[in-house]
C-alpha positions in Angstrom: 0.0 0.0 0.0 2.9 2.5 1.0 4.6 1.3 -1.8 1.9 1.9 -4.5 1.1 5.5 -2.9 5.0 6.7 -3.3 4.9 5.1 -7.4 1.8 7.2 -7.7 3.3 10.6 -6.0 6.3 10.3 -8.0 4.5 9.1 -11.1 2.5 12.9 -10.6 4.5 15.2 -9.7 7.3 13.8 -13.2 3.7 14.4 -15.0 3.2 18.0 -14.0 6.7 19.2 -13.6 6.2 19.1 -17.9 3.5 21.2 -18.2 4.9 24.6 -19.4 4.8 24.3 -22.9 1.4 22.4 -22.6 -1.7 24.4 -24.5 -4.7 25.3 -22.8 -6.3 22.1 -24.0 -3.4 20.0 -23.0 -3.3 21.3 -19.8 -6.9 21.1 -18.9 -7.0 17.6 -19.8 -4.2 16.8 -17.9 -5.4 18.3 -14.8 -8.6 16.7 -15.1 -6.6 12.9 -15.2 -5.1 14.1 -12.2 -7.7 15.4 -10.0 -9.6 12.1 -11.2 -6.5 9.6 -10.8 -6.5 10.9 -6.7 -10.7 10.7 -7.0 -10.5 7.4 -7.9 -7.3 6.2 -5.7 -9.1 7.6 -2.7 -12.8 5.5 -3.7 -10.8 2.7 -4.7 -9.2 3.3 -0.7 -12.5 3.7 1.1 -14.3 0.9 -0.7 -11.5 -1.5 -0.2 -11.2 -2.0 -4.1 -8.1 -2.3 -6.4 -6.2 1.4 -6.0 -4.6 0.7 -9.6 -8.0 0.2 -11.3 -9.7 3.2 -9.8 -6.7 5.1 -10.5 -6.6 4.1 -14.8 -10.6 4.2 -14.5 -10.4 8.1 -12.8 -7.8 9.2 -14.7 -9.6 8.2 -18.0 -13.0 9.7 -16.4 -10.9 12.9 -15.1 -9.1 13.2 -18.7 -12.5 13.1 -20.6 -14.5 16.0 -18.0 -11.8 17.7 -18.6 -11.3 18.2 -22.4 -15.0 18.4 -22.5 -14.4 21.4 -20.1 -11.8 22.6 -22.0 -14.3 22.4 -25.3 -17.2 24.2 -23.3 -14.7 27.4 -22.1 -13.5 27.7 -25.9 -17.1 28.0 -26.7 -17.9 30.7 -24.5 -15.5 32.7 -25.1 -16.6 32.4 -29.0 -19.5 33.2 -28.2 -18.8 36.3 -26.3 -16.7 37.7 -28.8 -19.3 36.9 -31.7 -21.6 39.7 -29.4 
């Protein structure tokens, strides 16, 4: 268990640290992986499932909300500007 949660830190915080070139797009998404990666290590904790499957199945869900999010800002701001 210790083991698995210092892979998954480290894993994280190599992802991030390569974000500054990253688009808006890129970045959103990526965010979104990770705020659903810790969502779904922290379910997978309290419901006494498999940490590694709710991580790759929150990180996929996470990844997905957040490009969609992404998608959604892009058209506001269209439509704003088309005002």
């Amino acid at each position: 268990m210790k083991k698995n949660l210092i892979v998954l830190t480290t894993a994280s915080i190599l992802a991030l640290s390569a974000c500054s070139n990253m688009s808006e797009t890129q970045q959103r998404t990526l965010s979104g992986a990770a705020i659903g990666t810790a969502a779904g290590v922290g379910i997978g904790a309290l419901t006494g499932g498999a940490l590694l499957w709710g991580a790759a199945g929150g990180a996929a869900v996470g990844a997905a909300g957040g490009y969609v999010y992404d998608q959604h800002e892009k058209n506001q701001s269209k439509s704003k500007t088309t005002k």
